[in-house]
Every structure is written in C-alpha cells, then in structure tokens.
C-alpha positions as CSV (number, residue, x, y, z in Angstrom):
1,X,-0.8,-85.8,71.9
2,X,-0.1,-85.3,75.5
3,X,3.8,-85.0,75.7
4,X,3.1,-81.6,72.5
5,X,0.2,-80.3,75.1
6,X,3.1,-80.8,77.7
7,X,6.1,-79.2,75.6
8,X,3.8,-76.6,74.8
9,X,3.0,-75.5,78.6
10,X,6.7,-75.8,79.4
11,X,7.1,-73.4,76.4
12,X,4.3,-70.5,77.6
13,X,6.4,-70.9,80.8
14,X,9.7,-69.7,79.9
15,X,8.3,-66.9,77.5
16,X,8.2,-64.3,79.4
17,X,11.9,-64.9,80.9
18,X,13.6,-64.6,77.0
19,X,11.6,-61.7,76.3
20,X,13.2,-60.2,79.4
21,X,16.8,-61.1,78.2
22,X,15.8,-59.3,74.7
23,X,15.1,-56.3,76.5
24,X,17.7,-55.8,78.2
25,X,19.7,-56.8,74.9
26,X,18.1,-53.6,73.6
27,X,18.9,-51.0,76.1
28,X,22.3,-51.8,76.2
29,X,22.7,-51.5,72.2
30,X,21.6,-48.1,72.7
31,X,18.1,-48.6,70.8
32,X,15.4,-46.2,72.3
33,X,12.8,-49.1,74.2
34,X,9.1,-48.5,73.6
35,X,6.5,-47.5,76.3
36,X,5.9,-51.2,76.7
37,X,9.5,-51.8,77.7
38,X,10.2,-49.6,80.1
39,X,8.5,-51.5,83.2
40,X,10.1,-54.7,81.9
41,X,13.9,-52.6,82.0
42,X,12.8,-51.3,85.3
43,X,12.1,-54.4,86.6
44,X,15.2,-55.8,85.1
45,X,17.5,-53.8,87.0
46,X,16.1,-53.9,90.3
47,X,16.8,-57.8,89.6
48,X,20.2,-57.2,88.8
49,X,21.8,-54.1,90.2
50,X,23.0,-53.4,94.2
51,X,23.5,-50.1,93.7
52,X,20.6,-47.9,93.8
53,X,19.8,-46.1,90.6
54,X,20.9,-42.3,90.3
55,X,17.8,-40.4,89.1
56,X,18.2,-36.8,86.9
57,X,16.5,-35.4,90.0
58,X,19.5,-36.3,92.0
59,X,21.8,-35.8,89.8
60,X,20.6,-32.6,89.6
61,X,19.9,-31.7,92.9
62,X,23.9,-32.7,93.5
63,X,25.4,-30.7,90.8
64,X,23.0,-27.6,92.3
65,X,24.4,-28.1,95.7
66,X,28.1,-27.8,94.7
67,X,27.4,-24.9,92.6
68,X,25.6,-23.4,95.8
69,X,28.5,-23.7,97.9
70,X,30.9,-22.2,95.6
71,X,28.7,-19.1,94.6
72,X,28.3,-18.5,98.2
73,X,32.0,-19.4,98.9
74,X,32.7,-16.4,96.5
75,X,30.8,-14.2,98.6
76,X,34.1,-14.5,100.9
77,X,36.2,-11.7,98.1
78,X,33.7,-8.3,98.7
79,X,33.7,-9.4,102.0
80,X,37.4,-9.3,102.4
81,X,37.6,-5.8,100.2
82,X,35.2,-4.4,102.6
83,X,37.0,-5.3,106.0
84,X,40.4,-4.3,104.3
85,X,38.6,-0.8,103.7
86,X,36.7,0.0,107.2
87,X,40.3,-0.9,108.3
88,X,41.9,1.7,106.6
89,X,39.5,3.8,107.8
90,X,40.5,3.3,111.7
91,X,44.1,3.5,110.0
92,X,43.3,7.2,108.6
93,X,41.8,8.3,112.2
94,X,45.2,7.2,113.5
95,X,47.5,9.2,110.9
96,X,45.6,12.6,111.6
97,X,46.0,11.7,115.5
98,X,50.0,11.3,114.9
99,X,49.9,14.5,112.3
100,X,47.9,17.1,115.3
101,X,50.5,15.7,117.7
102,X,53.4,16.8,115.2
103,X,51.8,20.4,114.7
104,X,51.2,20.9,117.9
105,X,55.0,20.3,118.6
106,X,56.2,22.5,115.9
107,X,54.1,25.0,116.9
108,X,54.7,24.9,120.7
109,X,56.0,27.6,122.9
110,X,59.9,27.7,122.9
111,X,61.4,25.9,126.1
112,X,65.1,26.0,126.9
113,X,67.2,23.7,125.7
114,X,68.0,21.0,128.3
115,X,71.7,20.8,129.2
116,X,71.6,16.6,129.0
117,X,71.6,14.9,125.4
118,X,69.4,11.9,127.3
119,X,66.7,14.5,128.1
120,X,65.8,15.3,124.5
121,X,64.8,11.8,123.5
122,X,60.9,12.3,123.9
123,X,61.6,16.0,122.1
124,X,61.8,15.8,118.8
125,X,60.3,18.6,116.6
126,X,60.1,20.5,119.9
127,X,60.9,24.1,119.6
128,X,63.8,25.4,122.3
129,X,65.7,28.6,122.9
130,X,69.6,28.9,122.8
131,X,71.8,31.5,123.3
132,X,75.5,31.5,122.2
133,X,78.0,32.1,119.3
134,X,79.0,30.3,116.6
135,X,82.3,28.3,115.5
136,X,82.4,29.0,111.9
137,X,85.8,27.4,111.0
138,X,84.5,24.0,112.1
139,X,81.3,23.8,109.2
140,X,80.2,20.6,108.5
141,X,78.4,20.3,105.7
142,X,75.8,17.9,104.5
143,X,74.0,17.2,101.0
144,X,73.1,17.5,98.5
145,X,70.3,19.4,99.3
146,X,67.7,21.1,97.5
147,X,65.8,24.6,99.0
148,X,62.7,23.7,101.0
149,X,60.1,26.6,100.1
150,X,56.7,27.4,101.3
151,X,55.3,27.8,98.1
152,X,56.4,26.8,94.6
153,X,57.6,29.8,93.1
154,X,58.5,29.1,89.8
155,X,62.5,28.7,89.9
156,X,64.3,26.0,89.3
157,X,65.2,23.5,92.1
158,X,68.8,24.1,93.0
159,X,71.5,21.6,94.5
160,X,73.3,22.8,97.7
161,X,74.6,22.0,101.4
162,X,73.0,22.2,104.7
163,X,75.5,24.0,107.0
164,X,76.3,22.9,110.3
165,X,77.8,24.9,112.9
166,X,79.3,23.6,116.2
167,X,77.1,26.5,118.8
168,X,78.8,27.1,121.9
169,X,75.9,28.1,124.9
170,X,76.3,30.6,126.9
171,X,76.8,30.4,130.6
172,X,77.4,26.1,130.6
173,X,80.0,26.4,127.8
174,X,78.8,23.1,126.2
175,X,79.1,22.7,122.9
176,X,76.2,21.3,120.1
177,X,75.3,21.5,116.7
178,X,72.6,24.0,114.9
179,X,71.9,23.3,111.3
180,X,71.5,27.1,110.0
181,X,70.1,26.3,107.2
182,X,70.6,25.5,103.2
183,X,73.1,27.4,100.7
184,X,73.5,26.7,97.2
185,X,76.9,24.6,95.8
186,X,78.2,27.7,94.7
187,X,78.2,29.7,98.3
188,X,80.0,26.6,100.1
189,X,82.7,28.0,100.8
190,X,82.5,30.3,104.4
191,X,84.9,33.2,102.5
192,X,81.7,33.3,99.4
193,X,79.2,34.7,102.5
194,X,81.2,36.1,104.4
195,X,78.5,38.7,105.3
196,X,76.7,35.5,107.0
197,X,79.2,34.4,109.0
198,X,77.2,35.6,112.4
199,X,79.5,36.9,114.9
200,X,79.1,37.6,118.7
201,X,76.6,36.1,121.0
202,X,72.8,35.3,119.5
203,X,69.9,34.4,120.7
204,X,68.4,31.8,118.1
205,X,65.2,29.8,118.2
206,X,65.1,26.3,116.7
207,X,63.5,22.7,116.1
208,X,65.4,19.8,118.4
209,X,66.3,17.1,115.7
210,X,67.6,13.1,116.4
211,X,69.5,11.0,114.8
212,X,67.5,9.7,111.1
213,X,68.3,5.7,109.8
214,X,70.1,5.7,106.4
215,X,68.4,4.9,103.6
216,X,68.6,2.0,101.8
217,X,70.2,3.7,98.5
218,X,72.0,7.0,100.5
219,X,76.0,6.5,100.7
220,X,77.9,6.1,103.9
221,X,79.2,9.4,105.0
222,X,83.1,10.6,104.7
223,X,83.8,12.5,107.6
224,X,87.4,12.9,106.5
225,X,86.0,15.1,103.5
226,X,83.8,16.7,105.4
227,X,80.8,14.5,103.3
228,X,77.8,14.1,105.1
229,X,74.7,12.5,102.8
230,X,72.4,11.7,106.2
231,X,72.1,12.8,109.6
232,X,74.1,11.1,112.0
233,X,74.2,13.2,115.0
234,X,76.3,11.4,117.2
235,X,79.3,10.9,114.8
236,X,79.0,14.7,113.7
237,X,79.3,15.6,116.9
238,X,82.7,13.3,117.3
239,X,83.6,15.0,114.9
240,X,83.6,18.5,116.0
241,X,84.3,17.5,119.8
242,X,80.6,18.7,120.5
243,X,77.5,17.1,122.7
244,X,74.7,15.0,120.1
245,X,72.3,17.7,120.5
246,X,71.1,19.0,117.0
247,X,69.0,22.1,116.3
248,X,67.5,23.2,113.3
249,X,67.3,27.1,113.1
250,X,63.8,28.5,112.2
251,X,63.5,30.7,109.0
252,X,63.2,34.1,111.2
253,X,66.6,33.0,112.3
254,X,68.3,33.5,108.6
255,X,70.8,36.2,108.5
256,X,69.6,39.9,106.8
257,X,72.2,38.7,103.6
258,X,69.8,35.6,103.2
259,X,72.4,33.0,103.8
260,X,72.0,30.5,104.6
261,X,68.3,30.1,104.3
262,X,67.1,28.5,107.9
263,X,63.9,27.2,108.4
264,X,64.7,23.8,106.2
265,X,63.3,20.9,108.9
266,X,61.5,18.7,106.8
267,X,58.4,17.0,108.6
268,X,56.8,14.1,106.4
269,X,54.3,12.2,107.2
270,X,53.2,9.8,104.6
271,X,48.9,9.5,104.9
272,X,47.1,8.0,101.9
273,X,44.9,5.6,103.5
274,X,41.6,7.7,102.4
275,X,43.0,6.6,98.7
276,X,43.3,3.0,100.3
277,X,39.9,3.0,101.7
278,X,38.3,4.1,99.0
279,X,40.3,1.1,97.0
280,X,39.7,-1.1,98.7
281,X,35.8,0.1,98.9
282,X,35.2,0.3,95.2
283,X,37.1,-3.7,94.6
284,X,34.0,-4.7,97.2
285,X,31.4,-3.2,95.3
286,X,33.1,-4.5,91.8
287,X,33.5,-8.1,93.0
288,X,29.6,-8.1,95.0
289,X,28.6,-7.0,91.5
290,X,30.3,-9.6,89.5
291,X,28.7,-11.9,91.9
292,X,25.3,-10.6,91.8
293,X,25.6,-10.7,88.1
294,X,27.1,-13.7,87.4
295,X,26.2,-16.4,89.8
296,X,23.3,-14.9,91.9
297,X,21.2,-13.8,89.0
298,X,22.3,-16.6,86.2
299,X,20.6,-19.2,89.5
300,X,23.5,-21.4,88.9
301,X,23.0,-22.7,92.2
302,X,20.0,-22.7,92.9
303,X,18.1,-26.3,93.2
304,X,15.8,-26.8,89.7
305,X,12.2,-27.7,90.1
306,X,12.0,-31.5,88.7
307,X,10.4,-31.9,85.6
308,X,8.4,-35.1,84.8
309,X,10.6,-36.8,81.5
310,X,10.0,-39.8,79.0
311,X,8.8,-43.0,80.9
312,X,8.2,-42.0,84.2
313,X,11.1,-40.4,85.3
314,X,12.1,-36.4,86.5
315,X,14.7,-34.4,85.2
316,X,15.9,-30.8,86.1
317,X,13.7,-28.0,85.1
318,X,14.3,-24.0,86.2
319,X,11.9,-21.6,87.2
C-alpha cells in the first residue's frame, strides 16, 4: 500500500511537465491553443528560446519606419524640379542681360573702322563707317542663302548668294571685305545686275562681323569654285589678297535697283529658359502632388496605434 501511495506522488509530480510537452506539440501542428494554453506556450518559450520574441507591435512599428524613410526620401524629386526651375530663372535674367548688350551694339553710333584687324576682336555687331570703292571682278560668293526680311510677307522663300566684295578704303589703301548683301541664284552673275555694280568712291555704313565655327552638318568650303557654305574670314580674305576685316552693309546701304539686298546680319540668340522654368516648375508641383496623394495621405508611413489582439498580445491598428 505504501510503494502505490508512493508511485502515485511521483506521478502528480511529473504531470504538469507532459502537459507542457503536449502544448507545445500543439502549436507547432498549427492547431489554434485555447485561452488556457496560452500562459503555458508563453512560458514554454521563454524556457526554450534566446532570441527575444518579435511582437506585431514591432513588427509593425519596423515596417512603418522603412516606409517613413522612403516616402520622405521621395520628397527629394519636387525638390530637385523646383531648384532646377529657380535656376533657370537666374539663367533667363542672364540671357536678357546678353540680348540688351547685343541691341545696344547694333544700335550704337557708327565709329570708324579701325585700320588693325587685332583691334576689332571685342567689336563684333558694332556699327563702323567706311569710305571707298569697290572691286567687283573679285566677288566671292557664299550660300545658299535665303532673304532675311523684317516681316513675313507672304512670298515664297527663295535660294541665293551672299555677295562679297573686296572694299578698298580710302586714304590707307588697305584692302577688306563688305558683304553687300543677298541676291537670288538667278542674279549671280555680276553682268545679270549690272545696274548694281556701284562704281566710284562711297561712303557705306555697316555691322563688323568675325569669323563663325562650321557647323557640324555645313560642307567645307571650295575656294577654287568660288564656294563658300560658312564664314571664314581669314581664308576669304587669302583669297582675294585683302585684310580679315568683314563688314556687313546695312539695308539703307542697298543700291536704288534693289540688288543686292543689304541689311542680311543675322543676330540669334537662342532664350527659352522661361519655357524651361515653367517645366521644370509644373514637374515639381506634379511629383509634390503624387506624393501628397499617394504616400502622405494613404499614411503608409506613419507608425499605427497598437491594437490589443487574441491572448494578450498588440498588433497594428491605424487611426
């Protein structure tokens, strides 16, 4: 009778440990533990695991902070589009500076023309005075060309030359170039205009011009057909034994049988950065909106407020 009283205490003792182990038997299965369980499953990982458990709260609160950072990273594209715009902004106060500067040349009181080539470097688009005659038999001509006008007047754009005449000055003898102006493909040739052909000494008025780079797409010139497709003042000038000094002749300064037509410098100055700012401006506000709509008000990374769950524990919940 006392070794069953004794088997029987050594039985109650051990109870509690395989009621454990059939616990934890259950979770892993997968079964859903009753409310009774769960302290026992609790306790049975504390006994049994290192690593401290992750809660949903943590969980949570980890997945909330990554999506924080990148929402906010995002913020870095209308930020970008904005900068890019004030920029263009400064870049459009620089153009108007460079176009005054231009009209102010162009519409400058005409000096004489200096008698050293060096001395015209800073005078581009400057106007200067020349007096002289011309050498027509030695016309260069260069092109195609098409008529600068004022004004669109309704005719048809019309291929042509640019003729330009060695201009010998009066009093130094030195010789230079003076483009006098556009005439069609037609009137080439000097003996088609002959009433053109100025003769005797003139006083002219004009626009200094330098040498332009070749585009990327414009043919070399042929100097031995008398072919020029760019300016290259210092090889027309070889040329024609005359000093690199071009002057383009302004349009008062075309002949009473109207050619050729003077007056054709052409003056471009590309500005479109108001069309860039305001680009640039309207991608800001697109992409802050896309933001705004998308991440800031969705809350996709903002921290949830825990919510208690099943058994104890807290799980994400939003506002």
């Amino acid at each position: 009778m006392a070794e069953l009283f004794t088997a029987a205490s050594r039985l109650r003792s051990i109870l509690p440990a395989l009621r454990s182990l059939r616990q934890v038997k259950t979770a892993a299965s997968g079964a859903r533990p009753s409310p009774l369980q769960l302290p026992i499953q609790a306790c049975t990982r504390r006994m049994f695991s290192t690593v401290p458990p992750a809660t949903p709260v943590k969980e949570a609160a980890a997945a909330a902070g990554a999506a924080g950072s990148m929402g906010y990273g995002l913020l870095v594209l209308p930020a970008v589009a904005f900068g890019l715009g004030v920029w263009q902004i400064y870049r459009l106060d620089w153009k108007k500076a460079i176009i005054a500067s231009l009209e102010a040349r162009l519409n400058a009181t005409p000096v004489d023309l200096p008698d050293k080539p060096e001395e015209l470097a800073d005078m581009e688009y400057k106007p200067v005075k020349l007096r002289g005659h011309f050498l027509h038999d030695q016309e260069l001509y260069m092109g195609p060309r098409t008529l600068m006008r004022e004004m669109f007047d309704g005719q048809p754009s019309e291929s042509g030359f640019q003729v330009i005449t060695p201009f010998i000055l009066e009093g130094s003898g030195k010789t230079i170039l003076v483009n006098r102006g556009w005439v069609p493909q037609v009137k080439k040739d000097p003996r088609s205009r002959e009433k053109g052909q100025l003769s005797g000494v003139h006083e002219l008025k004009g626009i200094v011009r330098l040498t332009r780079p070749k585009g990327q797409f414009v043919p070399d010139n042929e100097p031995h057909n008398n072919q020029w497709y760019w300016m290259d003042v210092e090889a027309m000038a070889k040329e024609v034994g005359a000093l690199p000094i071009l002057v383009d002749l302004k349009k008062e300064c075309t002949p009473q049988s109207g050619l050729p037509v003077a007056g054709q410098t052409l003056v471009t100055v590309r500005n479109e950065h108001m069309q860039y700012a305001i680009t640039w401006f309207s991608l800001g506000l697109f992409t802050m909106f896309l933001w705004y709509s998308q991440i800031y008000k969705k809350r996709g990374f903002q921290a949830p407020v825990p919510r208690r769950m099943p058994g104890g524990g807290e799980g994400p919940r939003r506002r």
